[in-house]
DRENDO-1510 file (C-alpha; in Angstrom, 1 decimal, always signed):
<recs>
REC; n; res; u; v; w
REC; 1; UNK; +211.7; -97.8; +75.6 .
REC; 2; UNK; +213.6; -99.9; +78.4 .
REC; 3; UNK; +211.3; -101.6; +81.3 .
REC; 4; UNK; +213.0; -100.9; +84.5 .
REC; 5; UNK; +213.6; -102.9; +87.3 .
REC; 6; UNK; +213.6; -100.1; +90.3 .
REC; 7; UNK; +211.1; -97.4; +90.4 .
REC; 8; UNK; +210.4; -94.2; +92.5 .
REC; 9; UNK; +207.4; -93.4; +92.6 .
REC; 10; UNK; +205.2; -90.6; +94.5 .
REC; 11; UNK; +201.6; -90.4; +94.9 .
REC; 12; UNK; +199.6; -87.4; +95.5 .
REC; 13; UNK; +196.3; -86.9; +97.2 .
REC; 14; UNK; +193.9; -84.3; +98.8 .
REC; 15; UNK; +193.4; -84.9; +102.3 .
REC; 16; UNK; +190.5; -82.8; +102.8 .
REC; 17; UNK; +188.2; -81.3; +100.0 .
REC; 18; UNK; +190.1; -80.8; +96.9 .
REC; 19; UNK; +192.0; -77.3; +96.7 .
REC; 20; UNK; +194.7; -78.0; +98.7 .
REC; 21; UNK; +197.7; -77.7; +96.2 .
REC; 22; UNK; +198.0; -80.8; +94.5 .
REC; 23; UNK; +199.0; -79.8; +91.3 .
REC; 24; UNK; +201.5; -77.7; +93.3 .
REC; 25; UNK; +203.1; -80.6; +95.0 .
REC; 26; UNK; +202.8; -83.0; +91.5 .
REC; 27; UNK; +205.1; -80.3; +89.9 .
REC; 28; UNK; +207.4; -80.2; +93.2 .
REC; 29; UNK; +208.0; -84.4; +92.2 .
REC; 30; UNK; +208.3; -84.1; +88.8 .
REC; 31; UNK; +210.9; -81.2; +89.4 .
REC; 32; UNK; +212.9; -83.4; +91.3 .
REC; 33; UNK; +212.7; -86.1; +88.8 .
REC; 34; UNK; +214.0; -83.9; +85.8 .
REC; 35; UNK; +217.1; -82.5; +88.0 .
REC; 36; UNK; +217.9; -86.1; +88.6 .
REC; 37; UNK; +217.5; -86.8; +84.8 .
REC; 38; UNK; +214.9; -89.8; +85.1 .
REC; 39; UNK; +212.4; -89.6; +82.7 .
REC; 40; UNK; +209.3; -89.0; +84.8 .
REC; 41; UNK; +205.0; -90.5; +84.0 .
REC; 42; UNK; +202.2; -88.3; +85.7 .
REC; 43; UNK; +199.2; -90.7; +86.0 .
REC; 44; UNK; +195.8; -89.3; +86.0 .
REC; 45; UNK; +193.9; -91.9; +87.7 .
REC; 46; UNK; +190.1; -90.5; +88.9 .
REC; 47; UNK; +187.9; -87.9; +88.0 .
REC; 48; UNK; +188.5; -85.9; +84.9 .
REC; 49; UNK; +188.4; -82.1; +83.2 .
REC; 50; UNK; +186.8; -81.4; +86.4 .
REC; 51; UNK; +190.1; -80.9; +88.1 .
REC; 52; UNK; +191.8; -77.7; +88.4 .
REC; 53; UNK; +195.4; -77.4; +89.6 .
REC; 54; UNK; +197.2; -74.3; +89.5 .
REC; 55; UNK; +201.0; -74.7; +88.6 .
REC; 56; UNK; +203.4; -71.5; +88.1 .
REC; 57; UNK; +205.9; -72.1; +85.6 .
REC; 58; UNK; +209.7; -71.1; +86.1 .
REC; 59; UNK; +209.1; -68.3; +83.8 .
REC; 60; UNK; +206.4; -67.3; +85.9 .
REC; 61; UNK; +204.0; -68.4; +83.5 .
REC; 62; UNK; +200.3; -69.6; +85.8 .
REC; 63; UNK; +198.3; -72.2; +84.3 .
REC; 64; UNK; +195.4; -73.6; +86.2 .
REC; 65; UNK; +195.5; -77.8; +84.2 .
REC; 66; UNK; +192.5; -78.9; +84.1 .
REC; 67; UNK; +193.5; -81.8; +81.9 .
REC; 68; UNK; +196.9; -82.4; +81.0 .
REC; 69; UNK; +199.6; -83.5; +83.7 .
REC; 70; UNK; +200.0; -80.4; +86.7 .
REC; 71; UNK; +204.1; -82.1; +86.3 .
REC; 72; UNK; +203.3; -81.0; +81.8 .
REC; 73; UNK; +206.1; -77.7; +82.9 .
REC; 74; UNK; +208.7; -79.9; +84.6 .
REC; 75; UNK; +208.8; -82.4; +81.2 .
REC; 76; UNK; +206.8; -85.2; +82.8 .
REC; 77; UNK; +204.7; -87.4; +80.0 .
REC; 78; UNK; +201.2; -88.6; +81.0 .
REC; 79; UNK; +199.1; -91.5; +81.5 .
REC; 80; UNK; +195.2; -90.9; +81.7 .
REC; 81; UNK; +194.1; -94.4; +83.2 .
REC; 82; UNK; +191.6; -96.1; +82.8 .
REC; 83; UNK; +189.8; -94.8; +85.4 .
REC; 84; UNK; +190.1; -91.5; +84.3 .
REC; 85; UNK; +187.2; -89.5; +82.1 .
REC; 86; UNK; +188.8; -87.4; +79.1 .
REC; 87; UNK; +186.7; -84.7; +77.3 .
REC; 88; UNK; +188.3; -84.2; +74.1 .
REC; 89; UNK; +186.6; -80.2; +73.5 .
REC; 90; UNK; +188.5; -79.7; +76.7 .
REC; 91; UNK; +191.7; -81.4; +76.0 .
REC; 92; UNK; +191.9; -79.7; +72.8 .
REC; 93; UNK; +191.9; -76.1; +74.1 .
REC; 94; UNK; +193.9; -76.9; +76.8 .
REC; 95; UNK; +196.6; -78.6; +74.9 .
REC; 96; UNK; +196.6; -76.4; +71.7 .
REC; 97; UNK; +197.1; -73.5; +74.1 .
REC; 98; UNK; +200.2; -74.8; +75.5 .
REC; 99; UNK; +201.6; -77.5; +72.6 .
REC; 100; UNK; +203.9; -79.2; +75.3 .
REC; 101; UNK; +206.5; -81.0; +74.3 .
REC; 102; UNK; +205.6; -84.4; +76.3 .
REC; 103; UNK; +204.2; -87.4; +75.1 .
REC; 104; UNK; +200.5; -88.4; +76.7 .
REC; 105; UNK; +199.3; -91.4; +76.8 .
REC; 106; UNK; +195.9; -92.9; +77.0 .
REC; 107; UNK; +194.2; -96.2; +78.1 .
REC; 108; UNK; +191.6; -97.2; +75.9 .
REC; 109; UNK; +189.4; -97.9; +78.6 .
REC; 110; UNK; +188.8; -94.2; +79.2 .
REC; 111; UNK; +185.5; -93.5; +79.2 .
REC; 112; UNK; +185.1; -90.0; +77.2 .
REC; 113; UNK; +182.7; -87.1; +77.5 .
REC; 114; UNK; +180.0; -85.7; +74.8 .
REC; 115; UNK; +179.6; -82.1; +74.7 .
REC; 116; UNK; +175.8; -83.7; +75.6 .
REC; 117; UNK; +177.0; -84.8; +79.0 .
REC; 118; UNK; +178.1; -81.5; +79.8 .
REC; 119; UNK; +174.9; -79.6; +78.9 .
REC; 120; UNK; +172.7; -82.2; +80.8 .
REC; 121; UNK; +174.8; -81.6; +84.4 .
REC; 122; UNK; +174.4; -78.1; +83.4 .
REC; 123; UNK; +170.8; -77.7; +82.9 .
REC; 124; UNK; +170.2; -79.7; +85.9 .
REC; 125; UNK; +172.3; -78.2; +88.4 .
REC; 126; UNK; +170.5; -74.5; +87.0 .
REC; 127; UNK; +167.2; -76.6; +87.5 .
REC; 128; UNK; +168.2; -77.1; +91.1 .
REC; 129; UNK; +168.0; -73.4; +92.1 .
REC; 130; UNK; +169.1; -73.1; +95.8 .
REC; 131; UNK; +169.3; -77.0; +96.1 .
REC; 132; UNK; +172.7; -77.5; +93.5 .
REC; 133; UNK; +174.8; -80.0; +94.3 .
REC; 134; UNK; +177.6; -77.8; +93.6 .
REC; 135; UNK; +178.6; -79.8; +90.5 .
REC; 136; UNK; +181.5; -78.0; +88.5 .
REC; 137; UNK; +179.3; -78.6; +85.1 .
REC; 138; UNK; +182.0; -80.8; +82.9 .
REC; 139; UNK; +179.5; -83.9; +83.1 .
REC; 140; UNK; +181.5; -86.1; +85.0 .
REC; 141; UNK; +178.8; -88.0; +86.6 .
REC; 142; UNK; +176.5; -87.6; +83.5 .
REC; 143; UNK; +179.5; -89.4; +81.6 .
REC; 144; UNK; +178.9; -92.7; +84.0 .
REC; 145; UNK; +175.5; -92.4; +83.3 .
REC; 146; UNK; +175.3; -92.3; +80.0 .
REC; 147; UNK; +177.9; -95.8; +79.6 .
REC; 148; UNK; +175.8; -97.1; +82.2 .
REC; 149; UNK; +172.7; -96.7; +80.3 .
REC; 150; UNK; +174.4; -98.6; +77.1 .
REC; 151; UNK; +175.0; -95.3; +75.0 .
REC; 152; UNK; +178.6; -95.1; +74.6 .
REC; 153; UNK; +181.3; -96.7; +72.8 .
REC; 154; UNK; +185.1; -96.7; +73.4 .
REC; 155; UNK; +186.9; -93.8; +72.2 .
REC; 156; UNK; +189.1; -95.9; +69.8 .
REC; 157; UNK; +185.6; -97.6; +68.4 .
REC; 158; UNK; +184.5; -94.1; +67.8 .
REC; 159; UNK; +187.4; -93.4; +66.1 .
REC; 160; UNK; +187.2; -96.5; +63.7 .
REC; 161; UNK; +183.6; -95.1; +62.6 .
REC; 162; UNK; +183.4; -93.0; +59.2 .
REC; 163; UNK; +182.1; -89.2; +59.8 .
REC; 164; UNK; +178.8; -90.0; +58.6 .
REC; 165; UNK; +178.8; -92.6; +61.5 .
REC; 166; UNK; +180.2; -90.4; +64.2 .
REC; 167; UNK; +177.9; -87.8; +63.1 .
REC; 168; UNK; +174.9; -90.2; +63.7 .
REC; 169; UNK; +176.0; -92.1; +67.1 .
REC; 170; UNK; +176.3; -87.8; +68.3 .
REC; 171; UNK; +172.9; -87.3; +66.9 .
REC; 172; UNK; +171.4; -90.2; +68.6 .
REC; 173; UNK; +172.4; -89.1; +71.9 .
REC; 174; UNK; +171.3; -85.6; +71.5 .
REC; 175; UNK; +168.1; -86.3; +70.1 .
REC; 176; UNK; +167.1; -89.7; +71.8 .
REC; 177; UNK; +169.3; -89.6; +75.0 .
REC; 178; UNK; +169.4; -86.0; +76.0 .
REC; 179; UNK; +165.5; -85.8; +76.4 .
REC; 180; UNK; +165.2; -89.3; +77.9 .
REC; 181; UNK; +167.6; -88.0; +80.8 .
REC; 182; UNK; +166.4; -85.0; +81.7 .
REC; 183; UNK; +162.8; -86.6; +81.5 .
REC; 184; UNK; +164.6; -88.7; +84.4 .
REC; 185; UNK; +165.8; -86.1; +86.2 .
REC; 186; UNK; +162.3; -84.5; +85.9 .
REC; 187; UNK; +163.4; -81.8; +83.4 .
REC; 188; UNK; +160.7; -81.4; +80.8 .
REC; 189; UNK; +161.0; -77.7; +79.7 .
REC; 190; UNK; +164.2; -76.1; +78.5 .
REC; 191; UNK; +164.9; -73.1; +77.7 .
REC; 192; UNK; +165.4; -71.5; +74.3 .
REC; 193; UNK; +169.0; -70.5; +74.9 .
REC; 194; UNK; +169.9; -74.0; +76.1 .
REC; 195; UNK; +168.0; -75.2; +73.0 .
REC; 196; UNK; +170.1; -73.2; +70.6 .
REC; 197; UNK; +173.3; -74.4; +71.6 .
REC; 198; UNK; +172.3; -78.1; +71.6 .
REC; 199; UNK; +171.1; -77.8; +67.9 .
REC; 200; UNK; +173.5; -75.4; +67.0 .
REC; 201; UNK; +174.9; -77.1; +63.3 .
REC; 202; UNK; +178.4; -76.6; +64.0 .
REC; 203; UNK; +178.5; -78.3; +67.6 .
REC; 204; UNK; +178.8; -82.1; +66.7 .
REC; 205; UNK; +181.1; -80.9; +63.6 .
REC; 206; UNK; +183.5; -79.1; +66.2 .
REC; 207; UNK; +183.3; -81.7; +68.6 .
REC; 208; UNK; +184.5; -84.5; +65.9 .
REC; 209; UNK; +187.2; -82.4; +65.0 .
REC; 210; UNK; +188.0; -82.3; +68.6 .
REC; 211; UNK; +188.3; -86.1; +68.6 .
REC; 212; UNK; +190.3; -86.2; +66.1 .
REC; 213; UNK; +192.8; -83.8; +67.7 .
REC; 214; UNK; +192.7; -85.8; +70.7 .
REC; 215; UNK; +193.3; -89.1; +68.8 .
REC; 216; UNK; +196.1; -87.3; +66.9 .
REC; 217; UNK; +198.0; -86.2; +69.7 .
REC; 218; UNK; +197.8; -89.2; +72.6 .
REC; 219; UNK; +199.0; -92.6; +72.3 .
REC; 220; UNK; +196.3; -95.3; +73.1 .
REC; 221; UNK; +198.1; -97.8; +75.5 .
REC; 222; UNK; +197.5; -100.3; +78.8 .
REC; 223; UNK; +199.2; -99.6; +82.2 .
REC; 224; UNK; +202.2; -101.5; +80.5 .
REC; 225; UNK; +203.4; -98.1; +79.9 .
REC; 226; UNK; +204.3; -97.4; +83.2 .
REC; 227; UNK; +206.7; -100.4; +83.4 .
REC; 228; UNK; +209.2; -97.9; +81.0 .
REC; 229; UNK; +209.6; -95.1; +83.3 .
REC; 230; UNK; +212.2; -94.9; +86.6 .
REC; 231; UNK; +210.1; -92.3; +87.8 .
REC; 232; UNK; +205.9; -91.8; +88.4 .
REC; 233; UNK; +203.3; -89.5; +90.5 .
REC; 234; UNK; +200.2; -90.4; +90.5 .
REC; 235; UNK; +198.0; -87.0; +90.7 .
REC; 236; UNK; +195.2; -87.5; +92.2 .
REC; 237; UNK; +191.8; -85.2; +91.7 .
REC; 238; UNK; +189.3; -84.1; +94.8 .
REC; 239; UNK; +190.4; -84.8; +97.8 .
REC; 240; UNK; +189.3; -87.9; +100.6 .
REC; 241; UNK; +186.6; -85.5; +102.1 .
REC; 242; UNK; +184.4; -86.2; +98.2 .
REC; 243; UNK; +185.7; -90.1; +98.1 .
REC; 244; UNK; +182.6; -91.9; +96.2 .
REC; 245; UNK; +182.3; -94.5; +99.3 .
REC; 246; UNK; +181.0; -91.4; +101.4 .
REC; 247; UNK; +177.5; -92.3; +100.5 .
REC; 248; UNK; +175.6; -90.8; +103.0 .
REC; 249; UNK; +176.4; -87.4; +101.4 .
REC; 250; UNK; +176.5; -89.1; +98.0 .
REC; 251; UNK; +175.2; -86.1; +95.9 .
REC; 252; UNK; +177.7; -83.6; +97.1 .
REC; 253; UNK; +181.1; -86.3; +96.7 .
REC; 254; UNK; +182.9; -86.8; +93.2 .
REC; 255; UNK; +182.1; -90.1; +91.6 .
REC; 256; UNK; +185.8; -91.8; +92.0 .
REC; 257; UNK; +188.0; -93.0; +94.3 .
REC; 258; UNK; +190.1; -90.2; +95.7 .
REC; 259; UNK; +192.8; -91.9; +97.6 .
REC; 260; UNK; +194.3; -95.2; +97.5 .
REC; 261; UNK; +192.5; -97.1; +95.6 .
REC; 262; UNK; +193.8; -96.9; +92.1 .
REC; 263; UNK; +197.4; -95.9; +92.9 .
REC; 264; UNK; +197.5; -99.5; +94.6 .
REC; 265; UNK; +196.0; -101.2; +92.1 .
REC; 266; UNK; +198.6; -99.8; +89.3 .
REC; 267; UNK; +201.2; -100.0; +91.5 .
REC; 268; UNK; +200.6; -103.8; +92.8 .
REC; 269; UNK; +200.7; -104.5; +88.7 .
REC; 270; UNK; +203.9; -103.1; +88.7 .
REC; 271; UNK; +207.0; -105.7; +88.2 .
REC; 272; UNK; +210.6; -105.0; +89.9 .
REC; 273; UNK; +210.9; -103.1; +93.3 .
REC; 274; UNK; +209.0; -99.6; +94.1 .
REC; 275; UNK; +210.2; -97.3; +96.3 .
REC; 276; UNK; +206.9; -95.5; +97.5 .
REC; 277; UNK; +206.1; -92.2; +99.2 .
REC; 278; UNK; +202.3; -90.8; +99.8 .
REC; 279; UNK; +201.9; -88.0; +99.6 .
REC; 280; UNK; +198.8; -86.1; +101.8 .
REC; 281; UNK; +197.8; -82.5; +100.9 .
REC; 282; UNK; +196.5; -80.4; +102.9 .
REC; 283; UNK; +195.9; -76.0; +103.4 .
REC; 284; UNK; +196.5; -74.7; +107.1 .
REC; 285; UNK; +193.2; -74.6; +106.8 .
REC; 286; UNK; +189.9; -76.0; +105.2 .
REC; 287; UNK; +188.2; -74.7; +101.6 .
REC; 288; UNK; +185.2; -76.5; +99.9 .
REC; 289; UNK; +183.5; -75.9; +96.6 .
REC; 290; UNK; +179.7; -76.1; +96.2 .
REC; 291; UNK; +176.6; -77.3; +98.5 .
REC; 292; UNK; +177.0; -80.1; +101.2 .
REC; 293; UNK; +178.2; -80.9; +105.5 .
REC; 294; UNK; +180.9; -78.5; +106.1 .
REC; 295; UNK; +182.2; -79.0; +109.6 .
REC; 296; UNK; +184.4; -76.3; +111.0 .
REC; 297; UNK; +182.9; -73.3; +108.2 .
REC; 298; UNK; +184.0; -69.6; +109.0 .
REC; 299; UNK; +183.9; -66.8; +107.5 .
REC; 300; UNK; +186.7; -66.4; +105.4 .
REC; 301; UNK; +187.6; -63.0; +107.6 .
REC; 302; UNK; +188.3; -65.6; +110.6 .
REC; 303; UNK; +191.2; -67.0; +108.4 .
REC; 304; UNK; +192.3; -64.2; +106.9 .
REC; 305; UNK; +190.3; -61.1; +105.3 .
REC; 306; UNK; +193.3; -60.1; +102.8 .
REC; 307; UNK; +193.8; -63.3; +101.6 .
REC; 308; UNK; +192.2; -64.2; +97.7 .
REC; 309; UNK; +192.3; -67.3; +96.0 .
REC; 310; UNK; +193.1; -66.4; +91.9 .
REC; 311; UNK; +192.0; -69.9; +91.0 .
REC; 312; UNK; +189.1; -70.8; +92.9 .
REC; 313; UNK; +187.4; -67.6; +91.8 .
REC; 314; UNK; +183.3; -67.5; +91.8 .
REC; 315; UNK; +181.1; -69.3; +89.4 .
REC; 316; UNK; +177.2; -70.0; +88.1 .
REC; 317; UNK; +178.1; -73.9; +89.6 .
REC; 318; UNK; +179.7; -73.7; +92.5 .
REC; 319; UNK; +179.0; -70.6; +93.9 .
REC; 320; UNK; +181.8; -68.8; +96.0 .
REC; 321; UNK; +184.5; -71.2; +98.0 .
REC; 322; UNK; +183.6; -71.7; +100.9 .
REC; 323; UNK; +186.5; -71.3; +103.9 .
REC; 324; UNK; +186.7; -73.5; +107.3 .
REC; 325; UNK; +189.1; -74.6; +110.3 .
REC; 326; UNK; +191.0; -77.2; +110.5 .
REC; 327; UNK; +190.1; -80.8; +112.5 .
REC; 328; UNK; +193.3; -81.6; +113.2 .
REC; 329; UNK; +192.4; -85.0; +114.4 .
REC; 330; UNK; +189.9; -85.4; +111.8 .
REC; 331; UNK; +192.2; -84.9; +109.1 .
REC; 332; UNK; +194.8; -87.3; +110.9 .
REC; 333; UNK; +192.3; -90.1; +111.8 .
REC; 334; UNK; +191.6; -89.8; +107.5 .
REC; 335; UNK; +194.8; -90.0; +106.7 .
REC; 336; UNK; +196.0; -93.0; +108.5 .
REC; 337; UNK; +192.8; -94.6; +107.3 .
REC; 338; UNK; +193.3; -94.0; +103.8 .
REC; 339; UNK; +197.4; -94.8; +104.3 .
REC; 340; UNK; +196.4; -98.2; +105.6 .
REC; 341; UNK; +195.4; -99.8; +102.1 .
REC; 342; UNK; +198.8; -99.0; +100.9 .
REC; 343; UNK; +200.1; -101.2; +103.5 .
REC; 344; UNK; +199.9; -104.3; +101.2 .
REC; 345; UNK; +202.6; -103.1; +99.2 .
REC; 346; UNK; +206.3; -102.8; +100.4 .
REC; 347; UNK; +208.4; -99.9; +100.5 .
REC; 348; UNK; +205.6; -97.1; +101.3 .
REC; 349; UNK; +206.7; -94.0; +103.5 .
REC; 350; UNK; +204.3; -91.4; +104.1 .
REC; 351; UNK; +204.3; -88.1; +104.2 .
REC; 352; UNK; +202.6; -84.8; +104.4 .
REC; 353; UNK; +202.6; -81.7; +102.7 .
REC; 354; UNK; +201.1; -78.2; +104.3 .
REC; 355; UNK; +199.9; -75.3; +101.5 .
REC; 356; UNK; +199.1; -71.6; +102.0 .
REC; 357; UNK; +201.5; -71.1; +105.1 .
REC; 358; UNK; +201.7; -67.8; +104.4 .
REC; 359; UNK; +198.2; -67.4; +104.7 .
REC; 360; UNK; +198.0; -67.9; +108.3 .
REC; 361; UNK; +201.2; -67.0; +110.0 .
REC; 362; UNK; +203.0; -70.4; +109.5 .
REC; 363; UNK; +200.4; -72.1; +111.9 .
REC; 364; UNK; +197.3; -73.9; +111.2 .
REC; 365; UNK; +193.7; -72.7; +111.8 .
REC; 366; UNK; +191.7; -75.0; +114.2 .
REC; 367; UNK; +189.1; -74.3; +116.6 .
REC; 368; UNK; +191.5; -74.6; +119.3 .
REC; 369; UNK; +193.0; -71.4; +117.7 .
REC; 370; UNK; +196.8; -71.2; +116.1 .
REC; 371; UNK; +198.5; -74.6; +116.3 .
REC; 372; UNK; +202.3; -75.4; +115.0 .
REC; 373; UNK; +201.8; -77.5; +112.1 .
REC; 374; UNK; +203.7; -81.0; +113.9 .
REC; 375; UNK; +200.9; -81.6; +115.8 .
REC; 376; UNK; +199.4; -83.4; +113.2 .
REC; 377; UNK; +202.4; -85.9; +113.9 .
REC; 378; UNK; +203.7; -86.8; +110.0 .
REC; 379; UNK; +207.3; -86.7; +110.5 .
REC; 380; UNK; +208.0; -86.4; +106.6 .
REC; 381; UNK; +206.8; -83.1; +105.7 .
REC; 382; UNK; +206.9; -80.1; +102.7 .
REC; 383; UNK; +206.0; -76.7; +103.1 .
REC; 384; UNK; +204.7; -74.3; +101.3 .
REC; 385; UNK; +204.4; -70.7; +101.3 .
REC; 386; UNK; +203.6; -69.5; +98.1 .
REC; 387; UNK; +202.3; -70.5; +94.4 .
REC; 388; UNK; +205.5; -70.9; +93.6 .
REC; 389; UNK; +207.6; -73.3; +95.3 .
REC; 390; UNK; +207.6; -75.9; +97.9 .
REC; 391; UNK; +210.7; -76.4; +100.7 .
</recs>
């Protein structure tokens, strides 16, 4: 592949809590890229499996990604940095459900999740009772944990290792490392059903074969990749309301950075000239998943009672979503403080984009009632009123 010299790239992020319409707005980019006929990279930069971005295909085909690119439909390729957490049993479904015809790339500095990492988020969050932290229960945090702690290896290490050796670096975290954490996280009784499916025999052999699936159908490669494509959008997960430097309400944020961080990073390694456009996300209104501060929460009847949300559907971990109004200066003063740190590189627009119009009459929901979507003073902006499409 050809390195190029000039770039356009867009970068996605949720200006609020996550939910906003993200995925919608990566496809909207990637769109644009294949009717210009630029071959177009989707970089998954924080968070990981967690994610869920609901795209609805030309066909009218909904998928909610939850792993692969949200621009996979519009015949973007994709990048998972490596600051991104894959999960391989994940992946695999996802990806042998829909064989897309893309190529997806992968740093080897991904750090990668156990099935192990997922049952210890899950068994504590049920431990929790009323006091969850709302986690979504694909181990995200118990992944950092865990490579913290010294039990992990890189995915392409793991790869290297004969079965017999993979089998035994799986059983050593599930019968050494699993206990030893919950013990941590004051866990000491589990129950038999929980039990059963951590010894069941077949779990480690599926989840090797998963690995191997993943390893068969991503290319490892550095950030060097990026340097071959005319065209990226970096898709961010979350939104800046769950940024990890939030810490006093650390247990109920996502453990990444959920704006500028990485995007400016990658993009300051970038050679030639970059032409680029942020891209903030945001409902006419405000949604949250799980427990912690939610300034501005209504009932969702305030917003609108015939409204329903087919993704965002309630679940053991999260509960129900959780609907609120807008803080219109808030959401601004967030914004521009996130935007600043991509004022160290050159050509950067910014610009807004406002989901779920049709929701609320084409105005946005704030405690000073119905408000014309321009007060919140972005002059670039993209509006949606569907699923479907962006204008």
């Amino acid at each position: 592949m050809m390195k190029y010299s000039e770039r356009e790239i867009k970068v996605v992020i949720g200006a609020s809590y996550g939910d906003e319409g993200k995925g919608l707005m990566t496809d909207c980019f990637c769109k644009a890229a294949q009717r210009s006929g630029k071959a177009c990279l989707t970089v998954l930069h924080n968070g990981g499996a967690q994610r869920g971005h609901t795209v609805v295909s030309e066909n009218g085909f909904r998928h909610v990604f939850h792993h692969l690119s949200s621009g996979t439909f519009s015949s973007s390729d994709t990048y998972f940095a490596d600051t991104f957490i894959v999960n391989p049993m994940v992946f695999a479904e996802e990806h042998s459900g829909l064989f897309p015809d893309t190529k997806i790339y992968c740093s080897p500095k991904c750090r990668w999740s156990t099935p192990f990492d997922m049952m210890i988020n899950q068994i504590a969050e049920d431990s929790r009772g009323e006091n969850r932290h709302g986690s979504c229960g694909f181990g995200i945090w118990e992944t950092i944990v865990r490579y913290e702690s010294g039990n992990a290896v890189s995915f392409p290490e793991f790869m290297e290792m004969s079965r017999s050796e993979k089998t035994d670096f799986l059983e050593n975290i599930r019968d050494k490392y699993l206990p030893e954490r919950l013990g941590a996280l004051g866990i000491s009784v589990i129950s038999d059903e929980w039990r059963e499916t951590i010894f069941n025999d077949k779990l480690i052999d599926n989840f090797i074969l998963d690995c191997e699936y993943f390893d068969a159908n991503t290319i490892m490669t550095d950030s060097e990749i990026l340097e071959n494509y005319p065209y990226i959008v970096f898709e961010g997960a979350q939104g800046l309301l769950l940024n990890c430097d939030l810490g006093e309400n650390e247990k109920h944020t996502t453990p990444s950075f959920t704006g500028a961080e990485n995007p400016v990073r990658m993009i300051g390694e970038l050679s030639g000239k970059n032409d680029v456009e942020v891209c903030y996300v945001t409902r006419t209104y405000l949604t949250r998943h799980g427990a912690g501060p939610f300034e501005g929460e209504c009932p969702k009847d305030e917003i609108n009672p015939h409204m329903w949300d087919m993704t965002n559907v309630p679940n053991g971990y999260q509960g129900t979503l959780r609907y609120g109004r807008l803080d219109v200066k808030g959401l601004r003063e967030r914004i521009d403080a996130d935007f600043a740190k991509f004022r160290s590189l050159p050509n950067v627009e910014i610009s807004l984009s406002i989901t779920h119009l049709n929701e609320t009459g084409g105005k946005l929901v704030t405690d000073n009632g119905a408000v014309s979507p321009d007060i919140i003073g972005i002059r670039k902006m993209y509006c949606s009123y569907d699923e479907y499409s962006v204008k």
